[in-house]
N, C-alpha and C positions, 0 to 999 in steps of 0.2 A: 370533473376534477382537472385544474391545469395541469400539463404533461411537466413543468418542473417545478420539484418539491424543495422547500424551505423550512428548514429543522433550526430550531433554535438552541444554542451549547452557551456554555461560560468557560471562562479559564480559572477553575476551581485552582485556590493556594497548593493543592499537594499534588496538582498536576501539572506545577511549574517549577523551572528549574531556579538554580543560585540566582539568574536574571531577572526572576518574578516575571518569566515569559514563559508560554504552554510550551510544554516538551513536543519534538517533533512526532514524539510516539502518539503521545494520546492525541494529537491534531490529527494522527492516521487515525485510529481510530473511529473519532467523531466523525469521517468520511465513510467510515467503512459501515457506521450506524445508519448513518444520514442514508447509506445506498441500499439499507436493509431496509430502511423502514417507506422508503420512496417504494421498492420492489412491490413490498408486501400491499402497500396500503391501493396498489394496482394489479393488486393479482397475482403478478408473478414473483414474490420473496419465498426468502426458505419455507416460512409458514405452511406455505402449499405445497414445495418443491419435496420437502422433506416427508410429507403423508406419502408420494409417489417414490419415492426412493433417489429423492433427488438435490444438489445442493448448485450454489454456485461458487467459485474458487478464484480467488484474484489471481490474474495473469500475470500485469504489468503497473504498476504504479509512477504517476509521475509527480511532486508536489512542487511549486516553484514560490517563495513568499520573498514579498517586500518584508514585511518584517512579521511577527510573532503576537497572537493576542497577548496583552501584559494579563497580570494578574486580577481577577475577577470582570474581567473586561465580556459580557455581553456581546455574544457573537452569531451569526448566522450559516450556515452551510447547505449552498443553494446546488441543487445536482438534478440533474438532467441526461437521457441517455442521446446519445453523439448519430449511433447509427448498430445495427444488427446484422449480425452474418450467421452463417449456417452454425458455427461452432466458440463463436467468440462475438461479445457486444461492447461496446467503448462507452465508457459513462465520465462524464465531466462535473467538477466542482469546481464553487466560486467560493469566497469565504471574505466574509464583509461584516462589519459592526451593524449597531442598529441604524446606522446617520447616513449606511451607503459605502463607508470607507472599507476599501478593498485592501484586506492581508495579503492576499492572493489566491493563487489558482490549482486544482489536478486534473489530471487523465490518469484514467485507468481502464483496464481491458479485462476482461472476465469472460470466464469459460462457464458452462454448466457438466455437472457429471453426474454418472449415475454413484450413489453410494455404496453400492453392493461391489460392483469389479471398477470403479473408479475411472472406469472411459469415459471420453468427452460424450454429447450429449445432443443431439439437432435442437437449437435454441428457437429455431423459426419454426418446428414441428409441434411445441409444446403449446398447447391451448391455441392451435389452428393460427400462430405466428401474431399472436395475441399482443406481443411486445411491439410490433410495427407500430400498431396504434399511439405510440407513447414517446416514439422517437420526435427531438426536435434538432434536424440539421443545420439548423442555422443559424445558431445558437451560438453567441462568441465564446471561446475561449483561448485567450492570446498565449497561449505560450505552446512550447514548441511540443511533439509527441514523443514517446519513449525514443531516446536513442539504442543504438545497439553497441553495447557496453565492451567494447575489445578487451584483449588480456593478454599480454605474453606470457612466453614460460618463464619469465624472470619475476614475477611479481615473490614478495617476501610474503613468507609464512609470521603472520603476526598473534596469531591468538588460533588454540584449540578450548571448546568450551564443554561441557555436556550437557545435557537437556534434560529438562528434569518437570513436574504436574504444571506448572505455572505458566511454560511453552505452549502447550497442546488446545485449541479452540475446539470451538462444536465440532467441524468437521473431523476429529482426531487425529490432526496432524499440526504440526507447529505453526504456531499462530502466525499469518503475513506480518504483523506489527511488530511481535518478539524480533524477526530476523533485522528491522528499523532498529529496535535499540542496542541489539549487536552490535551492529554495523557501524553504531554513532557512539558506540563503548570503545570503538578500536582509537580514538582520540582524547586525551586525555582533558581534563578540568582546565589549567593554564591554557591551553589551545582557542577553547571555548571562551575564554573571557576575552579575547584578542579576534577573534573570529566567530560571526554566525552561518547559519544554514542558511544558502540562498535556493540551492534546489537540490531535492534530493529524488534520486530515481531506482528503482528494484522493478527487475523481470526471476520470476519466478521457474523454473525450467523441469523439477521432480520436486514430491514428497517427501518431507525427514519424520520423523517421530518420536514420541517422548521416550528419553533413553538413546538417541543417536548421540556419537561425539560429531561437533559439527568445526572444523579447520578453518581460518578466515585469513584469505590472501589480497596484499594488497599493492597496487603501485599509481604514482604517478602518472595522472592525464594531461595534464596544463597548471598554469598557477593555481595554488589554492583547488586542483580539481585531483576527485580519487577515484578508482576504479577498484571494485572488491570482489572478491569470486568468493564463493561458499562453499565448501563439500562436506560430504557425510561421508564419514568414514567408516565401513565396513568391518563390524567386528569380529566374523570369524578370517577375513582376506586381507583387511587391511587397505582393500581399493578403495580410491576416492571414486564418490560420485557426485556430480555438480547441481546443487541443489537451488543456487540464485546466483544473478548478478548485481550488482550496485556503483551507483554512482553517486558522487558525492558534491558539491561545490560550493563551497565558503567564502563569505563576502568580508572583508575588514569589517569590526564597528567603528 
């Protein structure tokens, strides 16, 4: 079996938006498939992880696109893992038609945990570092890696939401792609017809759950670029706790 997998997706009509282009959500998604089904079909996916009491949880996301499959457009999602460490592994995506033509690219970093008390997990101890086998370092992927998303204390309070069965994924905690369409909710329609996504990035930092209220703050990084903090708000305390970061950056059409 070649060390990287190539999953074939469409830009189904009701997973695109007013543009008749794939939503950034479900384009997360089909990564987050593509990285399941790459895991499992070598051994190490939830399929197995999950008999021993064990998942994997996305850490950091990066997705950077020239532009957006259009509607029903035939597409590919090529993913490969980058490299492995004791407690976190970096896995990369390419994302290209059937002809070669590249949408573009992601990084992402995943942890494993155990299910039961939710600690991280020795990724290189599982199946005798079974994963080494499957890494390919050499592997281009041009764009840049998760930045680390700054924040002043000034940033504006723009949207509190609550959370409700629709958030919640296998692991039982809010789904990493729900927090993407958040994120891309805090901008209205007119925005969107004037401006697309040219890269969007999320690091994941605690846990929320279905039934958290979750606060989304946002400011100014550079033209066209946004910085979003997320917190779960505590409902017998009322404390925030910081649950993701995000970054945003829109290109003119």
């Amino acid at each position: 079996m070649e060390k990287t997998g190539i999953y074939s997706f469409m830009a189904e009509p009701f997973h695109c938006d007013f543009s008749h282009r794939l939503f950034m959500g479900h384009l997360g998604n089909h990564l987050l498939n593509a990285a399941d089904f790459h895991s499992s079909d070598r051994g190490f996916g939830m399929a197995y992880l999950n008999k021993v009491h064990k998942t994997w949880v996305l850490s950091r996301l990066a997705i950077e696109m020239n532009e957006m499959p259009a509607q029903y457009t035939k597409f590919n999602v090529e993913t490969w893992v980058e490299s492995a460490m004791k407690y976190f592994t970096n896995r990369n995506f390419r994302i290209a038609d059937e002809n070669g033509h590249v949408f573009g690219y992601g990084r992402s970093v995943w942890a494993m945990i155990d299910t039961r008390t939710r600690q991280p997990q020795d990724i290189l101890a599982e199946r005798d570092g079974e994963i080494n086998g499957w890494i390919e370092p050499g592997k281009e992927c041009p764009i840049d890696k998760s930045s680390r998303v700054k924040m002043s204390d000034n940033a504006e309070h723009v949207a509190t939401i609550d959370t409700h069965y629709n958030d919640v994924d296998v692991n039982g905690h809010i789904n990493s792609v729900k927090y993407i369409e958040h994120v891309l909710d805090l901008f209205d329609i007119d925005w969107y017809k004037e401006y697309r996504i040219k890269r969007f990035e999320i690091a994941y930092v605690a846990e929320s759950h279905g039934g958290d209220r979750l606060a989304f703050y946002r400011e100014t990084a550079g033209e066209n670029e946004w910085n979003i903090r997320i917190v779960k708000i505590e409902k017998e305390s009322d404390k925030n706790i910081e649950v993701c970061r995000s970054k945003v950056v829109f290109a003119k059409i």
